[in-house]
Structures are given as C-alpha cells and as structure tokens.
C-alpha positions as CSV (number, residue, x, y, z in Angstrom):
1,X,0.0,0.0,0.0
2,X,0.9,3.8,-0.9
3,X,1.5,6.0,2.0
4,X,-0.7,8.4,2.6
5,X,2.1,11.4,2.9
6,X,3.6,9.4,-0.3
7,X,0.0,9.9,-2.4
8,X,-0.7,13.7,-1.1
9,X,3.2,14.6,-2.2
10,X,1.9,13.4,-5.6
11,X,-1.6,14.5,-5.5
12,X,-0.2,18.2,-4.5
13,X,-2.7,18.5,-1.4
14,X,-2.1,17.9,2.1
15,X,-5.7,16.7,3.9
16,X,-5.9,18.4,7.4
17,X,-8.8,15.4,8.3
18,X,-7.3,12.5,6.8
19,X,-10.6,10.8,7.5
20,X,-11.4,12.6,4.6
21,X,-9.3,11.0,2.4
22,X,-9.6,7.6,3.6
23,X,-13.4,7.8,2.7
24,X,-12.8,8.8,-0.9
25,X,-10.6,5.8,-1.5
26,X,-12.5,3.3,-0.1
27,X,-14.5,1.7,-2.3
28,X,-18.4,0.6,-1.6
29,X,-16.7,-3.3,-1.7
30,X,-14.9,-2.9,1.5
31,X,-18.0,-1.7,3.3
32,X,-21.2,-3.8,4.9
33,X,-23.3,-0.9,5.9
34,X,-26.3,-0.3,3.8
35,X,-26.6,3.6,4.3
36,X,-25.7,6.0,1.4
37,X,-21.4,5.3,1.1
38,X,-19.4,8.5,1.8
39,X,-16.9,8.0,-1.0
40,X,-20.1,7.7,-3.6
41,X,-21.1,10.3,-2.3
42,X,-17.7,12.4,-2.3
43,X,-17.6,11.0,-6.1
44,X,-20.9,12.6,-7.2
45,X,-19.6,15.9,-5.8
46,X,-15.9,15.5,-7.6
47,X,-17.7,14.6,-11.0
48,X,-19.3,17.9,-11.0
49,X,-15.9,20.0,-9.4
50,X,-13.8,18.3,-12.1
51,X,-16.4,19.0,-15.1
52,X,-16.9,22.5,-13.7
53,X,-12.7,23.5,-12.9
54,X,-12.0,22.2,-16.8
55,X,-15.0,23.6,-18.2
56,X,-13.5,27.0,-16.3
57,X,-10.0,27.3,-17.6
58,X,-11.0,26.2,-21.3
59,X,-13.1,29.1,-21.7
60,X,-10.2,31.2,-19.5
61,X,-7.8,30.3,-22.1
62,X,-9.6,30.2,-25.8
63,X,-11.7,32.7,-25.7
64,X,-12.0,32.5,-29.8
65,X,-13.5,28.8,-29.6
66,X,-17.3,28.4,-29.2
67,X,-19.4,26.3,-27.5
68,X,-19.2,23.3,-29.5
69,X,-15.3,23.5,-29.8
70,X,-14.9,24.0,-25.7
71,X,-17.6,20.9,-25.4
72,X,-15.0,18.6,-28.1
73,X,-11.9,19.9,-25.2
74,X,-14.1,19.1,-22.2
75,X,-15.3,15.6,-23.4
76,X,-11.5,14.6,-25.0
77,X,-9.8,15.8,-21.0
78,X,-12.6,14.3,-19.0
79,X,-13.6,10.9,-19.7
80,X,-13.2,7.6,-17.8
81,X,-10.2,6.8,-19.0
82,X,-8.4,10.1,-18.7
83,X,-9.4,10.4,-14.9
84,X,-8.4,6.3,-14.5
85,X,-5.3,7.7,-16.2
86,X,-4.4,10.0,-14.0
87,X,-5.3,8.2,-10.7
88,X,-2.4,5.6,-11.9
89,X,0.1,7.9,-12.1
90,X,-1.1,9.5,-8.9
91,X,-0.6,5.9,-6.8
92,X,-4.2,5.6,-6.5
93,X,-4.3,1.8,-7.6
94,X,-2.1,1.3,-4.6
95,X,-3.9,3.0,-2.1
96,X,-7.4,2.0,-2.6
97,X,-9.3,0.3,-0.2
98,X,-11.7,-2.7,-1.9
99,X,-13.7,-5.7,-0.7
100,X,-12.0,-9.2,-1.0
101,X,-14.4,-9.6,-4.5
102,X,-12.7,-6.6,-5.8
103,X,-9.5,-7.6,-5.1
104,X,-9.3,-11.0,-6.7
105,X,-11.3,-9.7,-10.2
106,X,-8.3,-6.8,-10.7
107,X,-10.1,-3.8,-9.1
108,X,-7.1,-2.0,-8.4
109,X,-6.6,-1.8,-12.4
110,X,-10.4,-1.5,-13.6
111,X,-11.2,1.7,-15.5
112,X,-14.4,2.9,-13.3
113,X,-12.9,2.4,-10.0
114,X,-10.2,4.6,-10.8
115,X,-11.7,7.2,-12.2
116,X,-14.5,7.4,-9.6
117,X,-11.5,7.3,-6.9
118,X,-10.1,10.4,-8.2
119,X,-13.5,12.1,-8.8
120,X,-14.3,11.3,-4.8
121,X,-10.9,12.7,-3.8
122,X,-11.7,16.1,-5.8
123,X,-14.5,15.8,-4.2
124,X,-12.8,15.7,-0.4
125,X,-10.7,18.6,-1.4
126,X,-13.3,20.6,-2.2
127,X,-15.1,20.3,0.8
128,X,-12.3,20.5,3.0
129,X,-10.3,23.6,1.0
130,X,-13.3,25.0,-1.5
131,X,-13.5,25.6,-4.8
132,X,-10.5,27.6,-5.6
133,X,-8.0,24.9,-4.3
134,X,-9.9,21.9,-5.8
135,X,-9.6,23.7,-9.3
136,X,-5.9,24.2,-8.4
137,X,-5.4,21.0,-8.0
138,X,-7.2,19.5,-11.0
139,X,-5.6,22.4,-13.5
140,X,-2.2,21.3,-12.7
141,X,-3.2,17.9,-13.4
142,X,-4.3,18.2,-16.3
143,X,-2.1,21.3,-17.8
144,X,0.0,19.1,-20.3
145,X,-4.1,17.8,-21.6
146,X,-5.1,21.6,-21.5
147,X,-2.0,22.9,-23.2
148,X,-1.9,20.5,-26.2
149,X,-5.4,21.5,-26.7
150,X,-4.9,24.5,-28.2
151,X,-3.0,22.4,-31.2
152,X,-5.7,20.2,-32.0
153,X,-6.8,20.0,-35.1
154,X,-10.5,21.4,-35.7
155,X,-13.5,21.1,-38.1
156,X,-13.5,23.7,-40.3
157,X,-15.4,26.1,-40.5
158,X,-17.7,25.4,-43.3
159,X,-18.6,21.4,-42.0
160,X,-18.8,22.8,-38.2
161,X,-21.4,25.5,-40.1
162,X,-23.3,22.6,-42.2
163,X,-23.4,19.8,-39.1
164,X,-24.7,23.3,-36.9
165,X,-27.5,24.1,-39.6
166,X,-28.6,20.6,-40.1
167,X,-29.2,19.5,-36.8
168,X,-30.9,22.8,-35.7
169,X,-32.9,24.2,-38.7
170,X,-32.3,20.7,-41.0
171,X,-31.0,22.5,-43.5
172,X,-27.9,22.5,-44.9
173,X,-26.4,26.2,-46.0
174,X,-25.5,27.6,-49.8
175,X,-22.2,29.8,-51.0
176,X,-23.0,32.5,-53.5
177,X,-20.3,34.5,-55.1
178,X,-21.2,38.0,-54.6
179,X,-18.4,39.8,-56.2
180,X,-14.6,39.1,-57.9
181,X,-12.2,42.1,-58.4
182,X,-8.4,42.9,-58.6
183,X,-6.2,42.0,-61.3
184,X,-5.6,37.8,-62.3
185,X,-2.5,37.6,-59.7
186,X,-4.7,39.0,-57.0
187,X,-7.8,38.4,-57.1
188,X,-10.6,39.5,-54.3
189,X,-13.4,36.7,-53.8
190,X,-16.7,37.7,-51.9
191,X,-19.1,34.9,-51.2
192,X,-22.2,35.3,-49.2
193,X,-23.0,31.9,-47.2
194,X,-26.6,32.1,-47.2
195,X,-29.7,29.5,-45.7
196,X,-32.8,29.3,-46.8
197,X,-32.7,31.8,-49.1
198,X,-31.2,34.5,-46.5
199,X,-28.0,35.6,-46.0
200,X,-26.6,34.5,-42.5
201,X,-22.8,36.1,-43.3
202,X,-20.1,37.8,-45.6
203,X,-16.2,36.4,-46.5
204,X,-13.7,37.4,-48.2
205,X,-10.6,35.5,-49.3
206,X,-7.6,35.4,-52.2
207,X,-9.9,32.7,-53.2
208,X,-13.7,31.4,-53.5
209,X,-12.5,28.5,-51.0
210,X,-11.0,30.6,-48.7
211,X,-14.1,33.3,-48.9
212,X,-16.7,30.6,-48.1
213,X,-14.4,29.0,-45.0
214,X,-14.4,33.3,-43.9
215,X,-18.4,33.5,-44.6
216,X,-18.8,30.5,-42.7
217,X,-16.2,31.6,-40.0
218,X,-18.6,34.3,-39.4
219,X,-21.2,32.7,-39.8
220,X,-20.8,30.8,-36.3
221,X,-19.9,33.6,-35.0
222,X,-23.1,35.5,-35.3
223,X,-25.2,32.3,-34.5
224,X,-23.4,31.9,-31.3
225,X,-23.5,35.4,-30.1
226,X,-27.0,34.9,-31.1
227,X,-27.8,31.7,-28.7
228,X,-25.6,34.1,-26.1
229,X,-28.0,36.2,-25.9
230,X,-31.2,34.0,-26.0
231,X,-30.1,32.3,-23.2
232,X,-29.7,35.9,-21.3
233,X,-32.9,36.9,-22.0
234,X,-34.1,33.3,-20.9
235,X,-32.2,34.1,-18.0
236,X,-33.3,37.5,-17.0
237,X,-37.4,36.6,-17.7
C-alpha cells in the first residue's frame, strides 16, 4: 500500500482530516453498511468540481472557440479513461481500499474504480479547501491535456457551419459568389453563405474557397453570439 504522505506529495494536497481521504478511497466493496457510502457520495460531488474546474479554464484560455469546440476539449480531458489515467500515475491503484471480490477480479486496475476514486478525492478537497484549491489541483493535473489543446486539429469552418444548420434548422447552407475584383494575380473573392434563401454572413478571401471558409467563420460567430443572448434573455425573464 501507498503511504498516505507518499499519495498527497503526488496528489499536491495535504488533507488536514485525513478521515477525509480515507473515505474517498475506499470503495463501496470494503463496506457492509447499507446507508448512502461517503466516498459515492464524495464522487458525485468531484464529477461535478472536475467538469466544472475544466470547463472553467477552457473558456479562461480560448476565448475564440465556441461552444461546441470548448464541449470537443471538455469531453476529449474528461472521460473515464483520462481520470483512470491520472489516478495511476497519482498511486491511487495502490492506495485503494476494496472488498476481498474486488480484489481477486483486478479492481485495483479496472477503468471505473479509478476514475471514480479520483473524482471522490476532488470531491474531499473541495469540501475541506473550497473551490478555488480543488480547481488548483485539477488544473495542474491536467495542464499538459489543456496545453496541447490549443493544437488540435479542428473542423473547419464550413462542415462545423453545415453539421450546426442541419441538426438545428435541417437544412444544410449555400455559397454565393457575390463579387470578384483585382487584377488575375490578386484576385478579391466575396461569397455570401446564405440558408434558406437569406444571408446569415459575408467572406472574403484570395480565393472562392478561402471566402466561403471566412463566410462561414462568421457565420458561427453570429449564431453563437445569437444563442448568447437567448439564453440571457431566458435568464433575465
């Protein structure tokens, strides 16, 4: 077994109630009682810390992504395996209290234990420290995940704009060349992207590609600044 000075050196926390602790790592297996388990319970608190501290910083540090691109982050940082992930290389597998059943089917190793062990610890932490410390903690866990973020390959523009219109209107938008000018080795493209026979946005590129991927660019942006302000009004009524 992991000591538990050894596993808070690598968690970067110190719990003042160890108690604390000791409930978010043992799992429902090594207990007879049938009243509601603490560590569940610490678990469906640190689901919603963990979801809320990444969800935080993504928007903190790309502030030119929308909504759907922040939600592709969150979901490929915060998943099962990511969070079983990172309770391994915390020492969690060898701290773990389990039932004798869990021990000889491979708890220590199984995805879902993991994962909810390190959700119930970011749970503890937030109750003992708050919120501040518990998204601390979690950042700097998952820095290297939020840093290569920002070099991920995205949809572009003009299929995230097509996927957006046809799951919310069912109708898939149209390019319309609105105007060509400057000499042959510099040509000026404008292309209106347009749906249902209005136009939603304006581009303009060195090229009719390039001027629909800028229309459709713009495009997003105006729909999500529009669904920004529907749910403020929503909000305010």
């Amino acid at each position: 077994m992991l000591p538990i000075s050894d596993l808070e050196a690598r968690l970067g926390y110190s719990f003042r109630d160890k108690r604390l602790l000791h409930a978010a790592l043992t799992h429902s297996s090594a207990l007879d009682v049938a009243l509601p388990r603490t560590g569940e319970r610490l678990e469906f608190l640190g689901d919603a810390v963990v979801g809320l501290a990444l969800s935080d910083v993504l928007v903190e540090r790309f502030p030119q992504h929308n909504e759907g691109q922040l939600s592709k982050f969150r979901a490929a940082i915060v998943n099962t395996r990511s969070l079983a992930d990172k309770a391994r290389s915390l020492g969690f597998h060898r701290a773990l209290m389990l039932g004798k059943g869990e021990e000889k089917t491979g708890g220590r190793d199984k995805s879902s234990i993991l994962a909810a062990a390190y959700e119930s610890v970011v749970g503890a932490i937030f109750l003992e420290a708050g919120y501040a410390v518990a998204r601390e903690v979690v950042v700097r866990h998952f820095d290297t995940a939020l840093a290569a973020a920002d070099g991920w390959r995205q949809t572009d523009p003009k299929t995230e704009l097509q996927e957006h219109c046809q799951g919310l209107y069912r109708s898939a938008p149209t390019y319309r060349l609105a105007n060509e000018s400057g000499p042959f080795h510099a040509r000026r493209f404008v292309v209106d992207v347009m749906l249902a026979g209005s136009i939603l946005a304006r581009g303009g590129g060195r090229s009719k590609r390039l001027a629909e991927q800028d229309a459709a660019r713009r495009a997003l942006l105006l729909l999500d600044s529009s669904r920004a302000s529907e749910r403020e009004d929503l909000r305010r009524s």
